[in-house]
C-alpha positions as CSV (number, residue, x, y, z in Angstrom):
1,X,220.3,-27.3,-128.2
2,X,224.0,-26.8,-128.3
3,X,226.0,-24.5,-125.6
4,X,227.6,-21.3,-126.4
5,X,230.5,-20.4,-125.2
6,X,230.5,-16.9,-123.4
7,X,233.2,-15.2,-121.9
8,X,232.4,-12.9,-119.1
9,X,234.5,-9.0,-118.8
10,X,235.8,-7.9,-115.5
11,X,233.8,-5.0,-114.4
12,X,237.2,-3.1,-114.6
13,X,237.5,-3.6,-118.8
14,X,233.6,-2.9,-119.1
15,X,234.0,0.2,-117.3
16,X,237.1,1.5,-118.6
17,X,236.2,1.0,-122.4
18,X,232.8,3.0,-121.5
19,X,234.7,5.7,-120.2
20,X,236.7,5.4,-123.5
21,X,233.3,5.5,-125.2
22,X,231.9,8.5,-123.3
23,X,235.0,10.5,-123.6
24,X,234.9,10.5,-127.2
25,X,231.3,11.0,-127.4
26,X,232.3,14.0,-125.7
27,X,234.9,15.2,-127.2
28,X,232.5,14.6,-130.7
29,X,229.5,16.7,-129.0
30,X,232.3,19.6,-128.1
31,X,233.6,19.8,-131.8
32,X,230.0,19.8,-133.2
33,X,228.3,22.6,-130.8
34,X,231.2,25.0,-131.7
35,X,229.9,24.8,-135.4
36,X,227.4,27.0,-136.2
37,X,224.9,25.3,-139.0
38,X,222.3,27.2,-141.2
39,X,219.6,26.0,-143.4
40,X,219.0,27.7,-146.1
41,X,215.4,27.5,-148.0
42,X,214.7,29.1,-150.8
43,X,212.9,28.6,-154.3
44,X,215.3,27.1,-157.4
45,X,217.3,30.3,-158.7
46,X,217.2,32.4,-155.2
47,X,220.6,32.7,-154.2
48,X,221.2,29.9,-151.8
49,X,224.3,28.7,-153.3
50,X,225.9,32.0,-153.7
51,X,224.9,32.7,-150.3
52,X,227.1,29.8,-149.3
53,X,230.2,30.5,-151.5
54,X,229.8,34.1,-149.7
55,X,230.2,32.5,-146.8
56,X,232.9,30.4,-147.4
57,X,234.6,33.5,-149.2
58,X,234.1,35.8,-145.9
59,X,234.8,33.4,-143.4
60,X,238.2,31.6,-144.6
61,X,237.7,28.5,-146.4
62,X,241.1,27.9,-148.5
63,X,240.8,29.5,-152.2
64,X,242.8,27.4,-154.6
65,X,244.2,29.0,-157.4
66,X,241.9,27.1,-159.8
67,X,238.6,27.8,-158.1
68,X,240.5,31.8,-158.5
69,X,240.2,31.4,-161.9
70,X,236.8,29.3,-161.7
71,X,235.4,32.5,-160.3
72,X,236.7,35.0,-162.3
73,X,235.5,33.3,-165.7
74,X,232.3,33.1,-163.9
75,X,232.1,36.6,-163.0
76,X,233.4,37.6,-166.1
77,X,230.6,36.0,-168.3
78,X,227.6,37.2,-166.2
79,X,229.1,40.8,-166.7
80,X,229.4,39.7,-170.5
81,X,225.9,38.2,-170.4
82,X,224.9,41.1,-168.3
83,X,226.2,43.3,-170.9
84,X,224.6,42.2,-173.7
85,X,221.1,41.9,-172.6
86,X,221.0,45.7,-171.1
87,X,223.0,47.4,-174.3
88,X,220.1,46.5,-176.6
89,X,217.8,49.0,-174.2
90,X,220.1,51.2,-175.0
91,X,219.3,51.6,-178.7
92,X,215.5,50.7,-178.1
93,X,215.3,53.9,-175.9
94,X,217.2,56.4,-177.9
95,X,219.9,57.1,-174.8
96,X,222.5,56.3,-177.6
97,X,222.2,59.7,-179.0
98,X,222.3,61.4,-175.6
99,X,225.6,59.9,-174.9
100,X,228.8,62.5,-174.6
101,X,231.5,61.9,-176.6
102,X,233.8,60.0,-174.4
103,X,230.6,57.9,-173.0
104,X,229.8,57.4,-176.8
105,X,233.5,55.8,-177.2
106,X,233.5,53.6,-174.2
107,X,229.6,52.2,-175.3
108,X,231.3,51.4,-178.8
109,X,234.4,50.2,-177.4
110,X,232.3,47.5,-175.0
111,X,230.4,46.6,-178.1
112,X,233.4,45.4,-179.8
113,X,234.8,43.9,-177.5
114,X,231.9,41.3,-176.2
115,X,231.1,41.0,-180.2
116,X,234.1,39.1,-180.7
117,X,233.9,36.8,-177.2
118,X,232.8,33.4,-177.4
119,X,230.2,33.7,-174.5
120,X,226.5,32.6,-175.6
121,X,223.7,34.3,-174.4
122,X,221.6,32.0,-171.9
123,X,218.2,30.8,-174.1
């Protein structure tokens, strides 16, 4: 069996580099009790994500300029998509007809205008 070579610490370096250790532990455990975390559980489709961009949107992360526009596209086409799956109730229930005039222009007008977008209705 062969010898191995060992070097023994002073007691002053052992305890000063746990101190080290501990203080930064603690410093660690500070940072990470000031966070509050959630768990969020929740079928496919519920709203857990949006439930975190809300969060992120109330509570001060950063908005870039691009995730701006990100957001508004996205907003924009669920109105669209929005749009175009409730006007077709409108015809099926006869409330076309009941329309005033001005009401009747704006329906027409909306028509138009999400008949010439590019946005694709979900399948």
């Amino acid at each position: 069996m062969g010898g191995s070579l060992s070097t023994l610490e002073s007691p002053k370096k052992i305890y000063a580099r746990r101190k080290s250790s501990n203080l930064i532990k603690k410093k660690d455990t500070e940072v990470e009790s000031k966070k509050t975390k959630i768990l969020l559980l929740g079928v496919g489709e519920s709203g857990k994500s949006t439930l975190f961009k809300q969060f992120q949107i109330i509570y001060g992360v950063l908005r870039s300029e691009e995730n701006l526009k990100v957001y508004a596209f996205i907003v924009r086409n669920n109105v669209t998509v929005l749009i175009k799956r409730l006007f077709p109730l409108v015809v099926s229930l006869g409330l076309e007809a009941k329309f005033e005039p001005h009401e009747r222009a704006a329906y027409h007008k909306i028509l138009d205008g999400i008949a010439s977008d590019d946005v694709d209705l979900p399948v």
